[in-house]
Backbone bond lengths (Angstrom), bond angles and torsions (degrees), N, CA, C in turn:
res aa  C-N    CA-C-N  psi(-1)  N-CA   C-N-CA  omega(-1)  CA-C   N-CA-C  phi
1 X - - - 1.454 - - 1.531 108.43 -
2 X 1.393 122.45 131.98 0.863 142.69 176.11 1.674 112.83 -72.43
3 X 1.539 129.64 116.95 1.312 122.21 -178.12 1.975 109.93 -110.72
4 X 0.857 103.37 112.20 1.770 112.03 -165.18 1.260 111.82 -123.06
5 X 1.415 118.40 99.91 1.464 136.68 167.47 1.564 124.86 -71.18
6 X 1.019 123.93 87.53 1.750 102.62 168.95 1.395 105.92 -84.56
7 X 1.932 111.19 159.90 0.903 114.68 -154.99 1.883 88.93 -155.23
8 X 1.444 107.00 126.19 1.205 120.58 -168.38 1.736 110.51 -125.87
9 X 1.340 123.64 -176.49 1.656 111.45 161.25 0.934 132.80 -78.59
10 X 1.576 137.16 -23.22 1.357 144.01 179.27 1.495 94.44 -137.20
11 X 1.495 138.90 -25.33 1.795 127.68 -174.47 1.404 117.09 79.97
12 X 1.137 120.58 14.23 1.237 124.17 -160.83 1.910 103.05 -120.20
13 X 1.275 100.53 -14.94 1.783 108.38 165.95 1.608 133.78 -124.85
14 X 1.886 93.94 -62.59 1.868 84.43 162.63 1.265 136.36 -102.72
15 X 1.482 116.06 0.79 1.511 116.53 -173.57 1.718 98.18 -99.88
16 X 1.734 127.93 -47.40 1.530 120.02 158.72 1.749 113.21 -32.61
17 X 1.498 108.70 -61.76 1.870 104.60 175.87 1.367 128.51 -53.73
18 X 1.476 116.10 -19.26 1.259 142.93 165.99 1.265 118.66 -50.12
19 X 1.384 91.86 -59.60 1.841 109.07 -159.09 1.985 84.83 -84.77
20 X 1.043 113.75 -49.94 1.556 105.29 -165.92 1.905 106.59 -60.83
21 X 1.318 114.23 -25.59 1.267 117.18 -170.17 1.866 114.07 -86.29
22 X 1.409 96.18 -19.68 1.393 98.18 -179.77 1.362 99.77 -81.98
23 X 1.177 115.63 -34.54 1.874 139.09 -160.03 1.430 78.87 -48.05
24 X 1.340 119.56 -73.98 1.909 136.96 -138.83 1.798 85.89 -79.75
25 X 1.584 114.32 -57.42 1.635 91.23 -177.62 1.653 126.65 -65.39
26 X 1.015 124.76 2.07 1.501 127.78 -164.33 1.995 80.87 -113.97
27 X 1.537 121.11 -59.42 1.651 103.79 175.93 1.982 112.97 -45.21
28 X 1.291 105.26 -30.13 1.640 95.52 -164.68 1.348 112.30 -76.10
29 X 1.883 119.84 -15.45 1.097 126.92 -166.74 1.985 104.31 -107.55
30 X 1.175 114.78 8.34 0.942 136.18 -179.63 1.706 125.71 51.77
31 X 1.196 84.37 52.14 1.470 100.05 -168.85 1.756 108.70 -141.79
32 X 1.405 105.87 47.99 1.547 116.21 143.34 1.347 122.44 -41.37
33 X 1.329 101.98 -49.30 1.624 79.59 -151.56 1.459 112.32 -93.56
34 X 1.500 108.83 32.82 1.356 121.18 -176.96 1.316 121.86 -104.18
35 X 1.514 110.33 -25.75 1.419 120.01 152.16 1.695 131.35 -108.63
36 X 1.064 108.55 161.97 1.227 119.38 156.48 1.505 119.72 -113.45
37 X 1.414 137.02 119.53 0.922 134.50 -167.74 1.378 121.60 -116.43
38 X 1.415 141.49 152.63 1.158 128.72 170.35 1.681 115.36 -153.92
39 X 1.535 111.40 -156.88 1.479 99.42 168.03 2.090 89.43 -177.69
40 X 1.416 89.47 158.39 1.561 110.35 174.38 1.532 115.85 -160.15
41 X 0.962 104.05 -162.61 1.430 125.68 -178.38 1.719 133.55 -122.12
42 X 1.422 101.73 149.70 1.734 94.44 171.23 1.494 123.21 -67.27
43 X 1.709 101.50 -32.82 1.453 110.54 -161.72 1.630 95.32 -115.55
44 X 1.448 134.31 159.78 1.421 140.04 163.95 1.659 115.94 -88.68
45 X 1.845 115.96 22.55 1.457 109.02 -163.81 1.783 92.84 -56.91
46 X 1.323 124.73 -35.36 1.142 125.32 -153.46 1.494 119.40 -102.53
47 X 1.318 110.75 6.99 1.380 121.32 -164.60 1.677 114.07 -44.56
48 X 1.397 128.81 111.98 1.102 136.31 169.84 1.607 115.03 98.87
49 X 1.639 125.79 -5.42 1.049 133.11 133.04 1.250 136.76 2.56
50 X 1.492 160.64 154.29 1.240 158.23 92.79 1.283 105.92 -29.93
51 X 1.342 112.86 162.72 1.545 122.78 169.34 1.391 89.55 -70.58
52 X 1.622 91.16 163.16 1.587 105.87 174.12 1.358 114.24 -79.85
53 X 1.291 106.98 129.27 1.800 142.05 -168.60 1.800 96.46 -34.17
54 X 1.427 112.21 -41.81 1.446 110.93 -174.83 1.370 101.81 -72.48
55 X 1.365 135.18 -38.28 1.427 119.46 -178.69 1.175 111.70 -75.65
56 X 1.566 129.31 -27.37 1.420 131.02 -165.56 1.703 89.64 -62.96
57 X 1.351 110.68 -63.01 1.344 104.32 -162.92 0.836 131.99 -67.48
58 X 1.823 121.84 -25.05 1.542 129.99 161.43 1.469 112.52 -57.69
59 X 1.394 120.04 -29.28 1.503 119.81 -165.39 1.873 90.04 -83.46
60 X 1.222 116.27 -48.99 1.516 131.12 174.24 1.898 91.97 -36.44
61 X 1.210 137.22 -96.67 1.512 156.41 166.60 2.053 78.41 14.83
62 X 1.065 102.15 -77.81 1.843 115.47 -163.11 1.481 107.66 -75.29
63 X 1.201 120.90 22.69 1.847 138.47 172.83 1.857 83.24 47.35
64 X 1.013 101.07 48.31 1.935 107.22 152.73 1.623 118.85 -93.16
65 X 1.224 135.03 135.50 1.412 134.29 -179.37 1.384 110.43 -115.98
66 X 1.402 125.33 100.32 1.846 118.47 -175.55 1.552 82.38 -105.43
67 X 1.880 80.66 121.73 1.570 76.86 -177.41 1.930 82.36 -125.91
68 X 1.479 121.72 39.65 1.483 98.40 -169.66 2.172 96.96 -90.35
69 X 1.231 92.98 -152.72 1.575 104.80 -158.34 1.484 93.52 -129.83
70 X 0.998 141.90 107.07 1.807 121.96 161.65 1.466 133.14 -58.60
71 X 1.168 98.63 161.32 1.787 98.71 -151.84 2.048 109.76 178.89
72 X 1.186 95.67 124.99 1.397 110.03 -170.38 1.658 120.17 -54.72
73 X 0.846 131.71 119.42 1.898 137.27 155.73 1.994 93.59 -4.23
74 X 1.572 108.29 129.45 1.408 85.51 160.32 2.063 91.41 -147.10
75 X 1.529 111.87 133.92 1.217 94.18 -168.12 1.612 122.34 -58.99
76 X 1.211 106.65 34.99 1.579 107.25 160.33 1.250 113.65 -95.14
77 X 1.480 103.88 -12.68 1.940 104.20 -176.56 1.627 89.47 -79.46
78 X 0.903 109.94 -69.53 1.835 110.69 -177.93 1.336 94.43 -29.35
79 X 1.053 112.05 -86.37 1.837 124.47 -169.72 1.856 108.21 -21.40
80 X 1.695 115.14 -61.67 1.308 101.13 -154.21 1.912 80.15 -99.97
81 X 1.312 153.16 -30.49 1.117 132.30 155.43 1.483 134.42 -3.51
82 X 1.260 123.14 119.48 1.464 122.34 154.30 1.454 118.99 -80.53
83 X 1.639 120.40 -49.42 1.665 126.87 171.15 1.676 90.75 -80.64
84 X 0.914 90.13 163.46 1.921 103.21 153.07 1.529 82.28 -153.94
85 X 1.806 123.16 121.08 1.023 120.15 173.04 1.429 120.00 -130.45
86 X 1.638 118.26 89.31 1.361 111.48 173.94 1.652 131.80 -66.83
87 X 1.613 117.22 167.81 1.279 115.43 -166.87 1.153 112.83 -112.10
88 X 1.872 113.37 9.39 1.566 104.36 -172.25 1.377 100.00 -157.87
89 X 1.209 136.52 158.36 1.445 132.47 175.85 1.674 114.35 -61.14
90 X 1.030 110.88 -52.18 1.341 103.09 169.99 1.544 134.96 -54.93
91 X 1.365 96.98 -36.16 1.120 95.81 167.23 1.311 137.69 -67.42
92 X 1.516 89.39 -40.86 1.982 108.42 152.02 1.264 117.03 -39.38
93 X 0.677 122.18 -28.82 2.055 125.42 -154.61 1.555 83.84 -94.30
94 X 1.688 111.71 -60.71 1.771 100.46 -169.33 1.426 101.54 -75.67
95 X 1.171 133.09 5.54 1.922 107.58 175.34 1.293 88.24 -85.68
96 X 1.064 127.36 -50.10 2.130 132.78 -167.62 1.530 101.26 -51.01
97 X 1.035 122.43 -69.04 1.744 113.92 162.63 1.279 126.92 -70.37
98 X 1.317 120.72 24.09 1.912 140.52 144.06 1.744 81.68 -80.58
99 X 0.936 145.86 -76.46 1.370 131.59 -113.75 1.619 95.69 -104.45
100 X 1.848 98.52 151.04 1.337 103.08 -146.96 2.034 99.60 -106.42
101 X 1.144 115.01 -12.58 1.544 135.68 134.34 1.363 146.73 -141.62
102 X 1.478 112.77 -158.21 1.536 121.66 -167.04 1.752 93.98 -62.54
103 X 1.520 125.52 -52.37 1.606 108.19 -153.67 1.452 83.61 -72.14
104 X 1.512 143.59 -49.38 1.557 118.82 -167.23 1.939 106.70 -51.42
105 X 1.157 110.11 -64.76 1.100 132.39 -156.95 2.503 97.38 -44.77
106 X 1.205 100.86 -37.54 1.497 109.84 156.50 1.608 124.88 -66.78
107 X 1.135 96.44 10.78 1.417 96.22 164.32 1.380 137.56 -144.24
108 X 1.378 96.40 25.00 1.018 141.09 172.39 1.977 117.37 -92.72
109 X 1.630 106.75 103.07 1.321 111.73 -170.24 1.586 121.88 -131.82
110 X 1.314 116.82 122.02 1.404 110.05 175.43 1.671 109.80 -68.98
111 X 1.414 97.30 133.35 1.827 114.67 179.03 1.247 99.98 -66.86
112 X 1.263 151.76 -27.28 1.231 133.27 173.73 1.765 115.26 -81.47
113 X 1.547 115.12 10.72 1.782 102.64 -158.63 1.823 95.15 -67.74
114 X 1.015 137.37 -33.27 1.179 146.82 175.75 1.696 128.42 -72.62
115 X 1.169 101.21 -2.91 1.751 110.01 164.44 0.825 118.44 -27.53
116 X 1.041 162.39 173.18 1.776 142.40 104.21 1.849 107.91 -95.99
117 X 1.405 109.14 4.42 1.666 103.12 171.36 0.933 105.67 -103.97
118 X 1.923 131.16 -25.59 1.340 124.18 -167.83 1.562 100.98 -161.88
119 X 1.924 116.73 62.48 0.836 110.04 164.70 1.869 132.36 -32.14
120 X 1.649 119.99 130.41 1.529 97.74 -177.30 1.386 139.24 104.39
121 X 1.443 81.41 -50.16 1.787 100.17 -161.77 1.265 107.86 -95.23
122 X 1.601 114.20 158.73 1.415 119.38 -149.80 1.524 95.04 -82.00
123 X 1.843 104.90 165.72 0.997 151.48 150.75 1.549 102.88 -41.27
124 X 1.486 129.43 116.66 1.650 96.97 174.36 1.774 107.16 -86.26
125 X 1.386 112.60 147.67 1.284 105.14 -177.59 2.051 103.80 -76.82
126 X 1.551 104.10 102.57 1.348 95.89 171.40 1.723 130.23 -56.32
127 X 1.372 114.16 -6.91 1.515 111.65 173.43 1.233 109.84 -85.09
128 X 1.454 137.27 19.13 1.468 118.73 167.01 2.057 91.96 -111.57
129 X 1.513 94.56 -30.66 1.832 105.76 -164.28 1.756 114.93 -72.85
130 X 1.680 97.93 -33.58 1.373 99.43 -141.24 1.370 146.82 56.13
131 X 1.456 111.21 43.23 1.140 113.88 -155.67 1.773 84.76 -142.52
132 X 1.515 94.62 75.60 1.404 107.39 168.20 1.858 121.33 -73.49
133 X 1.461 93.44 -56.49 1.489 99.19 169.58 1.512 121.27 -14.75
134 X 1.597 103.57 -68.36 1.607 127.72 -164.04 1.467 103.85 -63.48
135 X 1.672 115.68 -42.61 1.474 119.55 -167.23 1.597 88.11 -71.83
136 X 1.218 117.98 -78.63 2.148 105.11 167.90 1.145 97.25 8.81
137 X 1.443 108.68 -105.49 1.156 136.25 -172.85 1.825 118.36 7.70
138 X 1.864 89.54 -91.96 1.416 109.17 148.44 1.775 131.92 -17.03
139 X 1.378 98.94 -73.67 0.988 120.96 -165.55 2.028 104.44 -44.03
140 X 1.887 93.78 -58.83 1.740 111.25 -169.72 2.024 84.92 -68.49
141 X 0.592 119.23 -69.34 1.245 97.18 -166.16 1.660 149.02 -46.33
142 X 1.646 83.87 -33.91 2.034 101.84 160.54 1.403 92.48 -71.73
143 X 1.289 132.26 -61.47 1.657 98.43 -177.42 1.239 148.36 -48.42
144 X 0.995 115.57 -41.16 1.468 125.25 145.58 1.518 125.78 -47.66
145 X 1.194 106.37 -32.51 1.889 117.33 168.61 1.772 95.09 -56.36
146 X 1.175 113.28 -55.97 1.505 132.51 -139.52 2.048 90.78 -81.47
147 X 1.033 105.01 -69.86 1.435 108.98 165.49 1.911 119.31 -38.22
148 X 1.471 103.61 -32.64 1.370 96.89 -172.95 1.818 106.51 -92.81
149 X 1.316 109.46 -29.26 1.660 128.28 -165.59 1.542 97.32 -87.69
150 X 1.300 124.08 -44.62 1.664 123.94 -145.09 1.359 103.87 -146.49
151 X 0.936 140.82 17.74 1.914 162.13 -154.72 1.223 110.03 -160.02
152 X 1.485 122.62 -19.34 1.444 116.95 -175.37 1.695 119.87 -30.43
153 X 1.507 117.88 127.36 1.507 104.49 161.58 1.346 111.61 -67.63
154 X 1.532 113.88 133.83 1.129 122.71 175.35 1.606 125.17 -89.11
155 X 1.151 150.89 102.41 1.370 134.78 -178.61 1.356 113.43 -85.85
C-alpha cells in the first residue's frame, strides 16, 4: 500500500483537493485498496476546519466531495509516509527542515515535478487569487500525471 501525504499551507484548499482528487482517480481505476491517502498542513491556523467553502463547492461543480478536516504536518506524517507531496516551494523548503534525515527527507516531492507545462512550479494558492477553477484544473491533472509516472501498477 501506497501511503501519500499532500501537504499545503493551511489544508484547507490545495492539499484537501489533492487528497479528494487522487481519492476518486485511484477509486475509478479500481485500485483503492492500494493507497492510503491523505493531506495537511505546514501551519495549524485551521486546525479542525472543513476545506474552504470555495473549494468544497468548485470541487462539488465536478461531482468532487472534499470531505477532509485540516490539520498540521506532524513528523509522523513524514515518518509513516511513502510520498510526502507538497504544492508550493515554500512549503517544500519547510517540510525538508521538518525532516530529521536523508531517508525522510527522500520522500519528500514537489506535485508539480512531473508537469510538462510547469515543471516544479507552485500550486497557486487560490485563497489569496480566487482562481479555484485553474487550481482544479491543475490539481486533476498532476494526479493523473503522478498515478501514471510514479503510481504505476506494477505487474
Amino acid at each position: 500500500m501506497k501511503h501519500v501525504v499532500f501537504v499545503c499551507l493551511g489544508n484547507i484548499c490545495r492539499s484537501p483537493l489533492a487528497e479528494a482528487l487522487l481519492k476518486e482517480q485511484v477509486n475509478k481505476l479500481g485500485r483503492k485498496d492500494e493507497f492510503h491517502i491523505d493531506s495537511c498542513g505546514t501551519n495549524g491556523f485551521h486546525n479542525g476546519e472543513k476545506a474552504d467553502p470555495r473549494t468544497r463547492a468548485n470541487a462539488s461543480e465536478h461531482g468532487i466531495d472534499v470531505r477532509s478536516i485540516s490539520r498540521q504536518l506532524t513528523l509522523g506524517d513524514i515518518m509513516d509516509a511513502d510520498y510526502v507531496i507538497t504544492m508550493a516551494n515554500d512549503v517544500h523548503e519547510h517540510v525538508l527542515r521538518f525532516c530529521r534525515n536523508e531517508e525522510q527527507r527522500q520522500k519528500i516531492h514537489k506535485f508539480r515535478k512531473f508537469d510538462p507545462d510547469a515543471p516544479d512550479s507552485d500550486v497557486p494558492d487560490p485563497w489569496y487569487n480566487d482562481r479555484f477553477e485553474d487550481v482544479f484544473q491543475i490539481i486533476d491533472r498532476n494526479c493523473a500525471i503522478w498515478l501514471e509516472k510514479e503510481f504505476a501498477q506494477t505487474t
